[in-house]
N, C-alpha and C positions, 0 to 999 in steps of 0.2 A: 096866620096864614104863612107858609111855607113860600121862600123864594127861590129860583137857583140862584140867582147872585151868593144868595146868603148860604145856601148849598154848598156851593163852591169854595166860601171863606172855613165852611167848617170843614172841606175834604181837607183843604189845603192845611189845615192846623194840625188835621190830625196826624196827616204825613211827614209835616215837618216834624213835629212832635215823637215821632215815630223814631225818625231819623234821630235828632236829638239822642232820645235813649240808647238806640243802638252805637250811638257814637261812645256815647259813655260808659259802655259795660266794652266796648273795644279799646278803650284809653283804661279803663279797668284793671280788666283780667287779659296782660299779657302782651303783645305786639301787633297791634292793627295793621290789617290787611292793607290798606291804604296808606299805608304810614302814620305818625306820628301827627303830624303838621296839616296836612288833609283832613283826617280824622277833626283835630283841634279844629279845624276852619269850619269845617262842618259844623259841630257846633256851635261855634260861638252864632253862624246864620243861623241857625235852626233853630232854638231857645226864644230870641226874641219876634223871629220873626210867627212864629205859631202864638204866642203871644197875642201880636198884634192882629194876626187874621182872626183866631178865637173871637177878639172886642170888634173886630168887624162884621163878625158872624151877629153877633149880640145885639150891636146898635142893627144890625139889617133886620132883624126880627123884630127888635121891638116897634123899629119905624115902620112896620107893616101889620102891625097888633091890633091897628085902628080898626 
């Protein structure tokens, strides 16, 4: 069974996640809009934190699988 809690850990993963990449093809190819340093801050949040919402999303499903 479907929950929003668990809904919401997967939007959140996915947008971080999201972000993430675009960070990294902006650190990539050429001079990020944001700068340099922004850009980097970005990610380094972004990466772990879709991470951790992903295994939030995860454990919330399967605690409701009952």
């Amino acid at each position: 069974m479907y929950t929003v809690k668990g809904g919401i850990f997967f939007l959140g993963s996915c947008v971080t996640a999201i972000a993430a990449v675009g960070s990294m093809f902006e650190l990539g190819y050429g001079e990020p809009d944001l700068g340099a340093m922004p850009t980097t801050i970005i990610l380094g949040l972004c990466l772990p934190l879709s991470v951790i919402l992903l295994l939030a999303a995860i454990r919330e499903g399967r605690a409701n699988q009952e």
